[in-house]
N, CA, C, O and CB atoms as a CASP TS submission, in Angstrom:
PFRMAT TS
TARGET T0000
AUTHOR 0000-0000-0000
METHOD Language model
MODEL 1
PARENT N/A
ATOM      1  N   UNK     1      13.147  42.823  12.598  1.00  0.00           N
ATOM      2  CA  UNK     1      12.116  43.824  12.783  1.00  0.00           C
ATOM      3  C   UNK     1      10.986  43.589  11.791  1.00  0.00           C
ATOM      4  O   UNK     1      11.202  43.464  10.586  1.00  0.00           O
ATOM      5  CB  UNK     1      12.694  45.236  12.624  1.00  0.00           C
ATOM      6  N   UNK     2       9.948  43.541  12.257  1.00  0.00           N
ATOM      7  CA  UNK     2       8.722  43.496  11.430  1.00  0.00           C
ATOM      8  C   UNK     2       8.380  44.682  10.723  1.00  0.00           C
ATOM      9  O   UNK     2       8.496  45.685  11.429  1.00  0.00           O
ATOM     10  CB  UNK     2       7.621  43.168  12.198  1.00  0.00           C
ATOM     11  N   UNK     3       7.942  44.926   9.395  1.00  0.00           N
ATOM     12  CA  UNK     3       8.031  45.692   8.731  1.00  0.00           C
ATOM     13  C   UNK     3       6.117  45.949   9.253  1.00  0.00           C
ATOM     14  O   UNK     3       5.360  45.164   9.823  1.00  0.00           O
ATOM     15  CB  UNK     3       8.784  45.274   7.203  1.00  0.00           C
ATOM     16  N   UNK     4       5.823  47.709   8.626  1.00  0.00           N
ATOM     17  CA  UNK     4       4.598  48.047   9.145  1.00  0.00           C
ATOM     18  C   UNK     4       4.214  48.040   7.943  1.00  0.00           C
ATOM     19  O   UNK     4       3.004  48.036   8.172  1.00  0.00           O
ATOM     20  CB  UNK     4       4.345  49.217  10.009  1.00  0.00           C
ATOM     21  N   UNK     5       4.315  48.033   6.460  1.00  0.00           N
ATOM     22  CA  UNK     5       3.898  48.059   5.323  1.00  0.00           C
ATOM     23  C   UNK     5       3.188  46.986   4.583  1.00  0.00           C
ATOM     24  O   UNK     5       3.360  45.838   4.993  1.00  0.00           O
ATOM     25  CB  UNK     5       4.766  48.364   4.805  1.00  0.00           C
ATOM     26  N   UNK     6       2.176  47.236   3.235  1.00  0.00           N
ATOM     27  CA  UNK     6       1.275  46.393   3.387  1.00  0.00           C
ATOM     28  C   UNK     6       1.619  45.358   2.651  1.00  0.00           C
ATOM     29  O   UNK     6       2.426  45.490   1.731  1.00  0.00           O
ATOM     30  CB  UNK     6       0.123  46.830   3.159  1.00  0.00           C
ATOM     31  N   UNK     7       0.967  43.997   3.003  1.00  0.00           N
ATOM     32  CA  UNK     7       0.983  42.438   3.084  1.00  0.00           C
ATOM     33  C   UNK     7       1.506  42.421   1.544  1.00  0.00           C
ATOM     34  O   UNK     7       1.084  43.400   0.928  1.00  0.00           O
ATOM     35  CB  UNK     7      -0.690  41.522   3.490  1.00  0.00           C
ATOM     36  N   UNK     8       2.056  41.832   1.021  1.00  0.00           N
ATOM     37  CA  UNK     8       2.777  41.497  -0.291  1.00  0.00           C
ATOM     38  C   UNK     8       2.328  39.969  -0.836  1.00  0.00           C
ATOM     39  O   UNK     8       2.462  39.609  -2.005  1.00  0.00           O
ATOM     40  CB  UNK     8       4.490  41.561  -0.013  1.00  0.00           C
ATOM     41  N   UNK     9       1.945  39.404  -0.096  1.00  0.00           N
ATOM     42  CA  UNK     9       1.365  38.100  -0.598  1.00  0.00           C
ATOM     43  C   UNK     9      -0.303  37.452  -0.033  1.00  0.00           C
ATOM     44  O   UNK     9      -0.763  37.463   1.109  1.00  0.00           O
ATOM     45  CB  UNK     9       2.556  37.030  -0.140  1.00  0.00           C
ATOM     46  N   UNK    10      -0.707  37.107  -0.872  1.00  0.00           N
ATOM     47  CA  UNK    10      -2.220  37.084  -0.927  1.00  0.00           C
ATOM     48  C   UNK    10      -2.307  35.688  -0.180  1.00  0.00           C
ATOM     49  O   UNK    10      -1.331  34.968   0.030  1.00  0.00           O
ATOM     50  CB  UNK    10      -2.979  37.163  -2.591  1.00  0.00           C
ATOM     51  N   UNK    11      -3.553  35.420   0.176  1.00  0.00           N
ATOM     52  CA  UNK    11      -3.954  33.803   0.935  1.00  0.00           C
ATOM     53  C   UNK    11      -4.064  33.041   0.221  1.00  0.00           C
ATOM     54  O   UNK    11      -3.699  31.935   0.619  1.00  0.00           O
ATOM     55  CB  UNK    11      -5.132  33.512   1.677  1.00  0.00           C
ATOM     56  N   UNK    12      -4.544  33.108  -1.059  1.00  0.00           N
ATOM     57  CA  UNK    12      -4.252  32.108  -2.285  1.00  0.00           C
ATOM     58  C   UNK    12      -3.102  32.057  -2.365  1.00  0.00           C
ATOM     59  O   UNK    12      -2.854  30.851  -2.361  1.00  0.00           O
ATOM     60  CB  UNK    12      -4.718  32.376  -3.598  1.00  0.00           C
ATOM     61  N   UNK    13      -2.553  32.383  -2.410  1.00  0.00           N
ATOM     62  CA  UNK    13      -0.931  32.024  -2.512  1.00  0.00           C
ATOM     63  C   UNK    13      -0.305  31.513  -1.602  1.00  0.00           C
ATOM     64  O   UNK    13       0.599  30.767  -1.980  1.00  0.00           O
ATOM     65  CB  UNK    13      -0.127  32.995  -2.710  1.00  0.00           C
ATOM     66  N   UNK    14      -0.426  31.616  -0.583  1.00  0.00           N
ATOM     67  CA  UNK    14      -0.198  31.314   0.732  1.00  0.00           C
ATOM     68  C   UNK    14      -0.849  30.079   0.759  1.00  0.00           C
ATOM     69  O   UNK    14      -0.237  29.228   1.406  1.00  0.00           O
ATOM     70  CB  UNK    14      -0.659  32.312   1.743  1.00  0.00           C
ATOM     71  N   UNK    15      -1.808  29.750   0.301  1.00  0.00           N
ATOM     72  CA  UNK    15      -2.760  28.138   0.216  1.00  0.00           C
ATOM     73  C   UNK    15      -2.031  27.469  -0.459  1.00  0.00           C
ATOM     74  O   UNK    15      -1.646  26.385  -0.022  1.00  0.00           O
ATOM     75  CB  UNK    15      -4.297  27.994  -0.523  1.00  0.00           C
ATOM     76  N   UNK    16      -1.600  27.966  -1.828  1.00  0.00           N
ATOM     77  CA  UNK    16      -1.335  26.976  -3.236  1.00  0.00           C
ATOM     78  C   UNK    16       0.236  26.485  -2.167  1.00  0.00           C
ATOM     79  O   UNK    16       0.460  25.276  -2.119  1.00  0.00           O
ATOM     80  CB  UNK    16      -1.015  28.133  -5.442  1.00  0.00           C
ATOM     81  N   UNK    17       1.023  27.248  -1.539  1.00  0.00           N
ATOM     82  CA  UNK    17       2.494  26.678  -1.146  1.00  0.00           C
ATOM     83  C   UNK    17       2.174  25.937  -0.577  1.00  0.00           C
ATOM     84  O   UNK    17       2.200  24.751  -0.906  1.00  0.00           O
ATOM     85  CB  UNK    17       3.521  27.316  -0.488  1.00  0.00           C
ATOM     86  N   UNK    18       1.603  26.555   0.883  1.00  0.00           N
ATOM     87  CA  UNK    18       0.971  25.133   1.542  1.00  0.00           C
ATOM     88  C   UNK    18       0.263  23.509   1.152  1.00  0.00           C
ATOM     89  O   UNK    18       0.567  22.450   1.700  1.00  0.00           O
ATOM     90  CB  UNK    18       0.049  25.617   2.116  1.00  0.00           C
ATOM     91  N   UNK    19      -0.707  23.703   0.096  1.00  0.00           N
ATOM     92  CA  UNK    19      -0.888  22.271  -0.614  1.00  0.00           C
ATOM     93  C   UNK    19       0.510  21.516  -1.096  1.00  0.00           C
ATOM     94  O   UNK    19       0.902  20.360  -0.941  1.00  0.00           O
ATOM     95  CB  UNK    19      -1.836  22.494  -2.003  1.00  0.00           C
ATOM     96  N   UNK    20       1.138  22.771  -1.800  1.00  0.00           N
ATOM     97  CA  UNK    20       2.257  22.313  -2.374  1.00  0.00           C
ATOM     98  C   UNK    20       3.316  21.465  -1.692  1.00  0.00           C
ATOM     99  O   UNK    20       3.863  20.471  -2.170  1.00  0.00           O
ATOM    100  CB  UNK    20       2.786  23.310  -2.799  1.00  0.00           C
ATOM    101  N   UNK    21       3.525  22.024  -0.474  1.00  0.00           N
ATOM    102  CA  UNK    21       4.467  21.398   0.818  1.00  0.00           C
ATOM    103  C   UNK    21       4.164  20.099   0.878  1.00  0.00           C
ATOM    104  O   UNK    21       4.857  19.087   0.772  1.00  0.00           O
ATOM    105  CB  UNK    21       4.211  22.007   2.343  1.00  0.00           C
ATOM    106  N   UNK    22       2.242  20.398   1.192  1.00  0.00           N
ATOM    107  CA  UNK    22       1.616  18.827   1.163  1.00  0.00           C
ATOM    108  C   UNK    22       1.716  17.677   0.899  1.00  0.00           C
ATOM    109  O   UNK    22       1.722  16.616   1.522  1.00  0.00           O
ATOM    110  CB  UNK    22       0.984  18.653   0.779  1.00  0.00           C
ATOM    111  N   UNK    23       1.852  18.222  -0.819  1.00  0.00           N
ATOM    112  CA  UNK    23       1.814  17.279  -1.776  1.00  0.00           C
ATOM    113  C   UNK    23       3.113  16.507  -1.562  1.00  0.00           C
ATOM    114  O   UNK    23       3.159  15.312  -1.267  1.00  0.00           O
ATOM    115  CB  UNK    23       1.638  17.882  -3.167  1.00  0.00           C
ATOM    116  N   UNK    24       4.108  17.266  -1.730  1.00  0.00           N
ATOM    117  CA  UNK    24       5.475  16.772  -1.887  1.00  0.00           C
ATOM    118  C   UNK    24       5.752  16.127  -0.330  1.00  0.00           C
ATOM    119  O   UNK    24       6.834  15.547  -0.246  1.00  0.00           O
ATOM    120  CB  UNK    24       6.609  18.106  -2.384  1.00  0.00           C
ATOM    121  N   UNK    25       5.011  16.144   0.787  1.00  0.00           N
ATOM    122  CA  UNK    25       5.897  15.412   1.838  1.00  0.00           C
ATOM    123  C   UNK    25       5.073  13.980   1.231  1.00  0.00           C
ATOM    124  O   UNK    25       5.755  12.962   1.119  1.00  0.00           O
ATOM    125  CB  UNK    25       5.710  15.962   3.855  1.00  0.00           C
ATOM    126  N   UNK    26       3.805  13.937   0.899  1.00  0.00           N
ATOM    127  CA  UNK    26       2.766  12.904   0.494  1.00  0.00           C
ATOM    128  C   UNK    26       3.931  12.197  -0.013  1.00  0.00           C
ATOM    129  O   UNK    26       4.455  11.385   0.751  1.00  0.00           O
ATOM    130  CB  UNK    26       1.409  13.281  -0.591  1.00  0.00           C
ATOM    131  N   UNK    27       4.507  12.395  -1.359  1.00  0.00           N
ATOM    132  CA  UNK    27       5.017  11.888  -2.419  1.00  0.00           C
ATOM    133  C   UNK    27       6.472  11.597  -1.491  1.00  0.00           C
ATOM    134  O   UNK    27       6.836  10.424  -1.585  1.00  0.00           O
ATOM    135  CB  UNK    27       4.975  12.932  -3.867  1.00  0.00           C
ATOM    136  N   UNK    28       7.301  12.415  -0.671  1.00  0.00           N
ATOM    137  CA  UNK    28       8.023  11.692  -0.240  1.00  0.00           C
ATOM    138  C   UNK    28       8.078  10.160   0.450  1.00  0.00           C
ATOM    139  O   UNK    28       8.835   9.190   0.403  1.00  0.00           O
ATOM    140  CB  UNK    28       8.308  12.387   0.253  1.00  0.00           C
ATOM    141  N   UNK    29       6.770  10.541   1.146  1.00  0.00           N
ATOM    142  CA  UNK    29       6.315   9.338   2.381  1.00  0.00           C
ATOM    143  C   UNK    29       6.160   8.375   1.465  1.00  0.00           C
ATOM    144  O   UNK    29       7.090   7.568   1.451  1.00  0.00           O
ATOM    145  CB  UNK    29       4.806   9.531   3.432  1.00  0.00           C
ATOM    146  N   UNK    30       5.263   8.178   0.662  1.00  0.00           N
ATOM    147  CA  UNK    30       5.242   7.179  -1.114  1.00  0.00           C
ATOM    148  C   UNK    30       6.400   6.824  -1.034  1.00  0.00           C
ATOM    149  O   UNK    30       6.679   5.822  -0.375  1.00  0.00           O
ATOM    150  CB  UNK    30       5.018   8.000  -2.844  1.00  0.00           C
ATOM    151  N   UNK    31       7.270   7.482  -1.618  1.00  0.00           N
ATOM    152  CA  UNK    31       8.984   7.004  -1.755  1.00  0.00           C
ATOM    153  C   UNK    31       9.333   6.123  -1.040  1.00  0.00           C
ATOM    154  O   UNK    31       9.378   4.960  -1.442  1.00  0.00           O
ATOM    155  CB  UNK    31      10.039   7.951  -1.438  1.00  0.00           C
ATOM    156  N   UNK    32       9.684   6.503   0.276  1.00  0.00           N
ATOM    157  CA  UNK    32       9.965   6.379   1.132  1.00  0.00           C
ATOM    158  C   UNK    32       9.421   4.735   1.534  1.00  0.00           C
ATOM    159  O   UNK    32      10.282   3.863   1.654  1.00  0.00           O
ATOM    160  CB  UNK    32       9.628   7.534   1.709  1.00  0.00           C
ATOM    161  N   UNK    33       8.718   4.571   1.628  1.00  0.00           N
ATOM    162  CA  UNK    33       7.630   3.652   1.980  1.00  0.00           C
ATOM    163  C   UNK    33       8.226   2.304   0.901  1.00  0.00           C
ATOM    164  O   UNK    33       8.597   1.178   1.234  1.00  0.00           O
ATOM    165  CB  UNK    33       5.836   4.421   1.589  1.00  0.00           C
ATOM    166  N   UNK    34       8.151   2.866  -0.342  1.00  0.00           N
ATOM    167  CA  UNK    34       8.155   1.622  -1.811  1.00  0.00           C
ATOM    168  C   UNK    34       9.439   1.338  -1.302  1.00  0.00           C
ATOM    169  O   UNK    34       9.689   0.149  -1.503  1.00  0.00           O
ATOM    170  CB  UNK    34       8.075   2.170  -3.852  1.00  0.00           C
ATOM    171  N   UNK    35      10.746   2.170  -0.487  1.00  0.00           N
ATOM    172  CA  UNK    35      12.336   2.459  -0.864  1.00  0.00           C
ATOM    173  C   UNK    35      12.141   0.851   0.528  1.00  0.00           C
ATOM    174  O   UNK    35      12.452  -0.322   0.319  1.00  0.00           O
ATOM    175  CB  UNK    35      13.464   4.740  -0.373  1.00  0.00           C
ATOM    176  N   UNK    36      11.706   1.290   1.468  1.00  0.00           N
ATOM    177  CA  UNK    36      11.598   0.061   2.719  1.00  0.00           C
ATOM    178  C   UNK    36      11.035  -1.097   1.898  1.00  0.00           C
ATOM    179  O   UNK    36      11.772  -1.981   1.460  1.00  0.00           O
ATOM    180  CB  UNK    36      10.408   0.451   4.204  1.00  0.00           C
ATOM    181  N   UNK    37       9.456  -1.074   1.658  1.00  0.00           N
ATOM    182  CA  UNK    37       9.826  -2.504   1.280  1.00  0.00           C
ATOM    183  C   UNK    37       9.979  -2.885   0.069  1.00  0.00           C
ATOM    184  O   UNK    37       9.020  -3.164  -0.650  1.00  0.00           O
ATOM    185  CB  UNK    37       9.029  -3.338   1.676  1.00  0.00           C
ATOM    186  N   UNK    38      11.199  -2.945  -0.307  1.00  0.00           N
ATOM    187  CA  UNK    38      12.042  -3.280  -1.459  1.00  0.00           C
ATOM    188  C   UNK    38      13.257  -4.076  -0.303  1.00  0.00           C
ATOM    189  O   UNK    38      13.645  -5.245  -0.293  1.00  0.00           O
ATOM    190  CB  UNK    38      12.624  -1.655  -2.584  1.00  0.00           C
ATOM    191  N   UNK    39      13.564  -3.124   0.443  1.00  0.00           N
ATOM    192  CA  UNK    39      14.756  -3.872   1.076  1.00  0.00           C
ATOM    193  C   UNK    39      14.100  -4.711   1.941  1.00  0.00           C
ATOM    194  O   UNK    39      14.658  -5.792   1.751  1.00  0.00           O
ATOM    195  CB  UNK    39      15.854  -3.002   1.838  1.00  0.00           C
ATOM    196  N   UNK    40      13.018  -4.913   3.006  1.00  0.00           N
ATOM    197  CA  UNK    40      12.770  -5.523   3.835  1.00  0.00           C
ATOM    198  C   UNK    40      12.191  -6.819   2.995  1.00  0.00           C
ATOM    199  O   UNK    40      11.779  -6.760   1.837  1.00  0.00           O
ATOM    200  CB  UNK    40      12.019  -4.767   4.778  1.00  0.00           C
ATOM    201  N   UNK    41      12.244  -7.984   3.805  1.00  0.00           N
ATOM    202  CA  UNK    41      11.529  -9.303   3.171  1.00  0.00           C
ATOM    203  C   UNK    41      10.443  -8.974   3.166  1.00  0.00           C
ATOM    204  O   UNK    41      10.004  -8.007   3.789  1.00  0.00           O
ATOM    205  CB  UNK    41      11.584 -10.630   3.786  1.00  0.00           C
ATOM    206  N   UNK    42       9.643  -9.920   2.272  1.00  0.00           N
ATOM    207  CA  UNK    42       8.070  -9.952   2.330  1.00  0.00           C
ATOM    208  C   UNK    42       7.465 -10.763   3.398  1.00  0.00           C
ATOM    209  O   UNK    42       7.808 -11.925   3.618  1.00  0.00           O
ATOM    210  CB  UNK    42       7.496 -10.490   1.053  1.00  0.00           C
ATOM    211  N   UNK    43       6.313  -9.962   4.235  1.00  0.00           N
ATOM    212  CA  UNK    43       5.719 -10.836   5.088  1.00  0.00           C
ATOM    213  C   UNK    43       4.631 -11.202   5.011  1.00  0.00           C
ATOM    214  O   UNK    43       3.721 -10.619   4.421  1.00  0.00           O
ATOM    215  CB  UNK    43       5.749 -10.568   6.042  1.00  0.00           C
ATOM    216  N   UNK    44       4.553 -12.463   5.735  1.00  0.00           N
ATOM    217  CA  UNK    44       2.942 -13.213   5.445  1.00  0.00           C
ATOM    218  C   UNK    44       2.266 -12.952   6.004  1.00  0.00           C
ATOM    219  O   UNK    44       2.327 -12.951   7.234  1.00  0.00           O
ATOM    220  CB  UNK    44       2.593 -14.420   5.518  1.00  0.00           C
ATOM    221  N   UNK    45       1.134 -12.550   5.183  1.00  0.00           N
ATOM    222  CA  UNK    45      -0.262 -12.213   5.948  1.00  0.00           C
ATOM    223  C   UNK    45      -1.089 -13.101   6.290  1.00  0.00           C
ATOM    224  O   UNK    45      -2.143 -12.740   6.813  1.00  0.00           O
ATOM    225  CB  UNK    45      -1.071 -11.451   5.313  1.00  0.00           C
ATOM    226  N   UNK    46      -0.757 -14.787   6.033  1.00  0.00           N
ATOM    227  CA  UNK    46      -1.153 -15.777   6.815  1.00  0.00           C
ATOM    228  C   UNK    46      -1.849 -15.773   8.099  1.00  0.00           C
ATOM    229  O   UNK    46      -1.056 -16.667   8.393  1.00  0.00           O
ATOM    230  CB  UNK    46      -0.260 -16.320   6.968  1.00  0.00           C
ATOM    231  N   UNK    47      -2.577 -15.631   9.173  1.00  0.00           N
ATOM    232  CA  UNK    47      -2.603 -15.644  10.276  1.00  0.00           C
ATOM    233  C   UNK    47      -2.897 -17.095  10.675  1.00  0.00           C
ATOM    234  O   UNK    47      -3.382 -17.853   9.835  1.00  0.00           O
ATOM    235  CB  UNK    47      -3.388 -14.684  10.666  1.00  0.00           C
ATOM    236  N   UNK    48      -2.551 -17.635  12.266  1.00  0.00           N
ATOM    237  CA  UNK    48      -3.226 -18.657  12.494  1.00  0.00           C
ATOM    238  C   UNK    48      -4.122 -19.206  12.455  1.00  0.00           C
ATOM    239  O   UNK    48      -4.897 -18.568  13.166  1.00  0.00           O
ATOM    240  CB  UNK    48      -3.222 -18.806  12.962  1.00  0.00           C
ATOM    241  N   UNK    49      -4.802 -20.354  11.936  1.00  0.00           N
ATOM    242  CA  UNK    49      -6.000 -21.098  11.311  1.00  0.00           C
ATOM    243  C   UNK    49      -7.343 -20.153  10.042  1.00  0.00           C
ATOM    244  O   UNK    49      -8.544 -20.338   9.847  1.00  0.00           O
ATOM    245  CB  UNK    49      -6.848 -21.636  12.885  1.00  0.00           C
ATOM    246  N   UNK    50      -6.145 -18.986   9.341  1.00  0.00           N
ATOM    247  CA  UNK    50      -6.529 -18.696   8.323  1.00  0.00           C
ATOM    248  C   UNK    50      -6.818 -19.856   7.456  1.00  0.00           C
ATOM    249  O   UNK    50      -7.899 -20.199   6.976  1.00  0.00           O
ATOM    250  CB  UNK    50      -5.756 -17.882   7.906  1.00  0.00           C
ATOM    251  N   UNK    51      -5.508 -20.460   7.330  1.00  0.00           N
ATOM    252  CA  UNK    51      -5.177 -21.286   5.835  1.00  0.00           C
ATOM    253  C   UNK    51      -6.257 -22.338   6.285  1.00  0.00           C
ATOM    254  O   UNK    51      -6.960 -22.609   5.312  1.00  0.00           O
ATOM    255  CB  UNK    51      -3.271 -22.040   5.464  1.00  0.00           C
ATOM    256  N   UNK    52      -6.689 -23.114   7.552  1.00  0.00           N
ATOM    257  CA  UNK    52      -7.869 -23.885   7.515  1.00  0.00           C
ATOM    258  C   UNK    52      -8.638 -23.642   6.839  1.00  0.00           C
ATOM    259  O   UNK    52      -8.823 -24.230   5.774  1.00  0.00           O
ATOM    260  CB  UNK    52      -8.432 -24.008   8.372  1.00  0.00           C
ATOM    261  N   UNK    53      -9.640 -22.235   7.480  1.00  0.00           N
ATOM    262  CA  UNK    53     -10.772 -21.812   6.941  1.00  0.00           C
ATOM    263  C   UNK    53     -10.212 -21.993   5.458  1.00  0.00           C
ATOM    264  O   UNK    53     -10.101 -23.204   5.267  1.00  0.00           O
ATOM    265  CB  UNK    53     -11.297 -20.321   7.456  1.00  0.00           C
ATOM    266  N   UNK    54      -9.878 -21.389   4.515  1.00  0.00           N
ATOM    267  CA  UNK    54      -9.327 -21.552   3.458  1.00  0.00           C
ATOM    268  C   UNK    54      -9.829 -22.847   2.346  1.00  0.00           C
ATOM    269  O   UNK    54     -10.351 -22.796   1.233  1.00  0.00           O
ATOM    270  CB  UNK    54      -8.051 -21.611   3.922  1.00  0.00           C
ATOM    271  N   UNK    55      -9.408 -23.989   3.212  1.00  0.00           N
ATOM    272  CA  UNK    55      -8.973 -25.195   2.813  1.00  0.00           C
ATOM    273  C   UNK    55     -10.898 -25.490   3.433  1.00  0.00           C
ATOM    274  O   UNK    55     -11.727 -26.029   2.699  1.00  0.00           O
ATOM    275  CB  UNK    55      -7.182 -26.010   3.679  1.00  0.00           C
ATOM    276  N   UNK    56     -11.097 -25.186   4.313  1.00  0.00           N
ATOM    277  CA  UNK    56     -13.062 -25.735   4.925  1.00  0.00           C
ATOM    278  C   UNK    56     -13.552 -25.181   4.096  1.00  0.00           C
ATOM    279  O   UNK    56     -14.669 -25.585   3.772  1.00  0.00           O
ATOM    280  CB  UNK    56     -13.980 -25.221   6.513  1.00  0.00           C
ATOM    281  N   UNK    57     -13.001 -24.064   3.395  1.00  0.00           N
ATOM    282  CA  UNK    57     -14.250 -22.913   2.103  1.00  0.00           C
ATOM    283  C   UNK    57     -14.506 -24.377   0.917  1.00  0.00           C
ATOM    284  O   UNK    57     -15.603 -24.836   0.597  1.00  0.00           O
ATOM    285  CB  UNK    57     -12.923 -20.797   0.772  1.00  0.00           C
ATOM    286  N   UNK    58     -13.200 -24.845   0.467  1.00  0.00           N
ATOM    287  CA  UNK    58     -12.571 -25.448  -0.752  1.00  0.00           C
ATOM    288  C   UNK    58     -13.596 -26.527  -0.551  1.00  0.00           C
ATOM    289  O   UNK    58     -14.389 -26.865  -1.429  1.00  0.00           O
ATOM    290  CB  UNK    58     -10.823 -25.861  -0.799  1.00  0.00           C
ATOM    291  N   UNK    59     -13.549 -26.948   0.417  1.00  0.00           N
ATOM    292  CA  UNK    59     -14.143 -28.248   0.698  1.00  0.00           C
ATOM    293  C   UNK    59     -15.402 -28.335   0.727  1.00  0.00           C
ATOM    294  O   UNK    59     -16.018 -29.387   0.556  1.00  0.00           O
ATOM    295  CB  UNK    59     -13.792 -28.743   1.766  1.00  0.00           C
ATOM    296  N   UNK    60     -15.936 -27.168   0.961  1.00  0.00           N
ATOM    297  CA  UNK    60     -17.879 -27.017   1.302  1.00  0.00           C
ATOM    298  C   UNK    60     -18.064 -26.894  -0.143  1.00  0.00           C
ATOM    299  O   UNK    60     -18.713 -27.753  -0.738  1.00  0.00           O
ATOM    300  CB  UNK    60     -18.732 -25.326   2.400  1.00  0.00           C
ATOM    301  N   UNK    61     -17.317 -25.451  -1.037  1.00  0.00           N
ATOM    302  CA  UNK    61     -18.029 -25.663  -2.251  1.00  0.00           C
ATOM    303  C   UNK    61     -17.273 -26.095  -3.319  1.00  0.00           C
ATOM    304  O   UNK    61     -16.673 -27.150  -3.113  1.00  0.00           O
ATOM    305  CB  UNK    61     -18.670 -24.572  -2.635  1.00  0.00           C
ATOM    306  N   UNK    62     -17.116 -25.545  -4.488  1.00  0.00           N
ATOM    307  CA  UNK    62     -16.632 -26.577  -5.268  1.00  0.00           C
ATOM    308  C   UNK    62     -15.210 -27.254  -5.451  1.00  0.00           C
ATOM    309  O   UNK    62     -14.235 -26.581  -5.118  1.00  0.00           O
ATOM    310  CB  UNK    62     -16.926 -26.202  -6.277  1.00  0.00           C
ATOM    311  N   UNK    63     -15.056 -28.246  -5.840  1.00  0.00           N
ATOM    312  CA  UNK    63     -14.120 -29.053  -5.467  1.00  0.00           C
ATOM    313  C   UNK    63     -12.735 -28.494  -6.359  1.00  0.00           C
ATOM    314  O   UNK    63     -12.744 -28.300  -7.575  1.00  0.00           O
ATOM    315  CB  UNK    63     -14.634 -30.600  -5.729  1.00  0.00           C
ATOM    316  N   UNK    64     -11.657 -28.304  -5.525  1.00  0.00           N
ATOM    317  CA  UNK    64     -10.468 -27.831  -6.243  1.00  0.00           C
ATOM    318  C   UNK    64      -9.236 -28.740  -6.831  1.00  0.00           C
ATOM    319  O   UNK    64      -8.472 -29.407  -6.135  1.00  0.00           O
ATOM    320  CB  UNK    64      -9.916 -26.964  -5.362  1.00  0.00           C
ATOM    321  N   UNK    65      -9.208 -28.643  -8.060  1.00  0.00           N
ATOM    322  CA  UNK    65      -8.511 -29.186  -8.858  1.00  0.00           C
ATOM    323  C   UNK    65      -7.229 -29.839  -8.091  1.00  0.00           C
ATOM    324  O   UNK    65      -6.475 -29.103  -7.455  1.00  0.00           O
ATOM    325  CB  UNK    65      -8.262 -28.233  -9.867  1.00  0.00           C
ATOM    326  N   UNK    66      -6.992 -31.325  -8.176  1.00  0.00           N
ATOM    327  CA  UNK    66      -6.096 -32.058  -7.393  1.00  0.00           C
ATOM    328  C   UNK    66      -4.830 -32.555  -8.108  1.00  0.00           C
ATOM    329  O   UNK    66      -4.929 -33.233  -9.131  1.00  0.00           O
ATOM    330  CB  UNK    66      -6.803 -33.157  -6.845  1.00  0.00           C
ATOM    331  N   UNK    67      -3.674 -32.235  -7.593  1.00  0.00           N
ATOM    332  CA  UNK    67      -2.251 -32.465  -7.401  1.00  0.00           C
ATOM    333  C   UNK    67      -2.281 -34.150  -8.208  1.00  0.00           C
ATOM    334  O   UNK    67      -1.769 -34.544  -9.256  1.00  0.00           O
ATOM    335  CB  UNK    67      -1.723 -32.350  -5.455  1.00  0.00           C
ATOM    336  N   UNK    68      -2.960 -34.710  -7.372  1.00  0.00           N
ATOM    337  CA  UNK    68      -2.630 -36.386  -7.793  1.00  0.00           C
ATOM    338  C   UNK    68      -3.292 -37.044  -8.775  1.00  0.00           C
ATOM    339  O   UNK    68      -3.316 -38.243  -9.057  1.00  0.00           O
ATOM    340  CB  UNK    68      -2.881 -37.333  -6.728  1.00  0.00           C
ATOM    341  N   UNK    69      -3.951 -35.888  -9.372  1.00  0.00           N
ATOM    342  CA  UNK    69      -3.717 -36.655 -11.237  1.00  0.00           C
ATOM    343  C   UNK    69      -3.049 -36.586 -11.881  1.00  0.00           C
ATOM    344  O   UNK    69      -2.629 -35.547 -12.391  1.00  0.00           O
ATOM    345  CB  UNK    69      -4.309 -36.490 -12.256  1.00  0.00           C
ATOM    346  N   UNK    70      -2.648 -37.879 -12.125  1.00  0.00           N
ATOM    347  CA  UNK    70      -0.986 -37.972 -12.850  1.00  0.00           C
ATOM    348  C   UNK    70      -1.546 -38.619 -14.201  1.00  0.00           C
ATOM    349  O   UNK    70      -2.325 -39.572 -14.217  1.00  0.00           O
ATOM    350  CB  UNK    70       0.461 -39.221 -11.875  1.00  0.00           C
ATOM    351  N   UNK    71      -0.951 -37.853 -15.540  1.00  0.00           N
ATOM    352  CA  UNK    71      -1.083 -38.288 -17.378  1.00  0.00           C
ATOM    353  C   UNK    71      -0.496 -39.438 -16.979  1.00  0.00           C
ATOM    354  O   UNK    71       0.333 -39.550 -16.076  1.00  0.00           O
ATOM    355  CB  UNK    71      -0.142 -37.315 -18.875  1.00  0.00           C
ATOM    356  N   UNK    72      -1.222 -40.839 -18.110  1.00  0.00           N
ATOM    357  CA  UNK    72      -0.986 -42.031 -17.961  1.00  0.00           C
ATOM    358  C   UNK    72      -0.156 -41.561 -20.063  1.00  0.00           C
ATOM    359  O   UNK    72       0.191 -42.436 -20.856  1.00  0.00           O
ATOM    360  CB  UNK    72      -2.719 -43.324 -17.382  1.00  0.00           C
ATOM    361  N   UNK    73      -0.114 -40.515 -20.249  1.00  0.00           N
ATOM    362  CA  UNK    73      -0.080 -40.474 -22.026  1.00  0.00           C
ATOM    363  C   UNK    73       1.597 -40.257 -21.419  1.00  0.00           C
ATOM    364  O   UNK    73       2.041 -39.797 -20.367  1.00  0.00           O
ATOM    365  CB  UNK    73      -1.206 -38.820 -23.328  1.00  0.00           C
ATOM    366  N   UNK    74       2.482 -41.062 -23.131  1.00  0.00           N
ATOM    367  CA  UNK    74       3.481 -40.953 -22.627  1.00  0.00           C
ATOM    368  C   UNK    74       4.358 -41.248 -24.286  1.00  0.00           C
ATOM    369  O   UNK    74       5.587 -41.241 -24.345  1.00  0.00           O
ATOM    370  CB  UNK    74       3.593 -41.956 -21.216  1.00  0.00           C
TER
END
C-alpha cells in the first residue's frame, strides 16, 4: 500500500544514489573488462598490408637502423 504522507527523501538525494549506482556499475565494467583481458591472449592489431605501408613509410624517409651490421671488434 502506498502511503499518502509526505515525501521523505529529497531529489538531491535521489540524484547523488543514482550517480552513485553509476559510478559503481562504470567501475565494475573497468573490472570486468582488465579481469577478460588478462585471461584472453593478446591480439594483433596488424591488419593486412598494414606492416607494408609501415616498411614504404621507413623507406621514403629516413633510413632505419639495419640488422646486418655486424662488430668486426673482438
Amino acid at each position: 500500500m502506498a502511503s499518502r504522507g509526505k515525501k521523505k527523501t529529497t531529489m538531491a538525494k535521489l540524484n547523488r544514489e543514482t550517480k552513485l549506482r553509476e559510478r559503481r556499475q562504470i567501475k565494475e565494467a573497468r573490472k570486468e573488462a582488465r579481469e577478460r583481458a588478462r585471461l584472453e591472449p593478446p591480439v594483433e592489431d596488424v591488419v593486412d598490408g598494414s606492416e607494408d605501408e609501415a616498411q614504404e613509410e621507413t623507406r621514403e624517409g629516413e633510413s632505419a637502423p639495419s640488422a646486418d651490421i655486424v662488430s668486426t671488434e673482438a
